[in-house]
N, C-alpha and C positions, 0 to 999 in steps of 0.2 A: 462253734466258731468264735473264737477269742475275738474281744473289739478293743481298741486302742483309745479310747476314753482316758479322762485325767485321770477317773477310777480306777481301773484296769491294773489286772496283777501281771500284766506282760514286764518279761525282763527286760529290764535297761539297761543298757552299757553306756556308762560315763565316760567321756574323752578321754582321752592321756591327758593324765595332766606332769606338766612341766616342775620339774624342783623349784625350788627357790632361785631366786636372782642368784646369779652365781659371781658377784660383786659383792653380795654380802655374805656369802659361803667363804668366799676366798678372805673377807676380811674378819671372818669369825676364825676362819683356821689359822691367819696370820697373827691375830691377836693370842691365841692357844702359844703359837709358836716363841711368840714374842715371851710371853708368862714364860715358858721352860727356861727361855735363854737368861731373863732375867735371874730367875732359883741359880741355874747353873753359873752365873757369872760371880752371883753372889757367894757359892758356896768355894769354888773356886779362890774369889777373894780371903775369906775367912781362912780356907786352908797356904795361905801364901804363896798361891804360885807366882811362879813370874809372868810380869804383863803381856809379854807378847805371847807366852802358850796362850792363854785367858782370850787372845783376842784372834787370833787364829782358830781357835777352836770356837768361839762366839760366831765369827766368820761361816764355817764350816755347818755349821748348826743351820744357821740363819740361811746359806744358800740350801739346805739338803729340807729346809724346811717351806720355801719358796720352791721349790720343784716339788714336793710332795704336793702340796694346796693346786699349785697350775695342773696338776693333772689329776687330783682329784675334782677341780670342778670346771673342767674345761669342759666348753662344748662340742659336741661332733658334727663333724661335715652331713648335711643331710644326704643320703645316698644316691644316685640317679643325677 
């Protein structure tokens, strides 16, 4: 008969454990997002486009990239 002693080789199940804050998930992936748009504005620049492509598509980037991160670390309703 197995005892439950500190000693004891009985298995244990660790809680769920929860991700990281997802405050700072979201502003790890915004700063990611943030890096791209920057390369991209720049390289942009370099090759002469015109400003308003440049910022319409910075636009574009920056919202598709803020919809990626909210639902990558959003959290879910508990069920019941």
């Amino acid at each position: 008969m197995p005892h439950s002693g500190p000693n004891s080789r009985a298995l244990r199940v660790d809680p769920i454990v929860q991700p990281a804050c997802p405050v700072m998930s979201f502003g790890i992936y915004l700063g990611g997002v943030l890096l791209v748009l920057g390369g991209l504005i720049y390289v942009a620049a370099m090759l002469h486009a015109p400003t308003p492509w440049i910022v319409a598509g910075a636009l574009i980037v920056l919202g598709l990239g803020i919809l990626t991160a909210v639902k990558a670390t959003r959290q879910r309703d508990p069920a019941g």
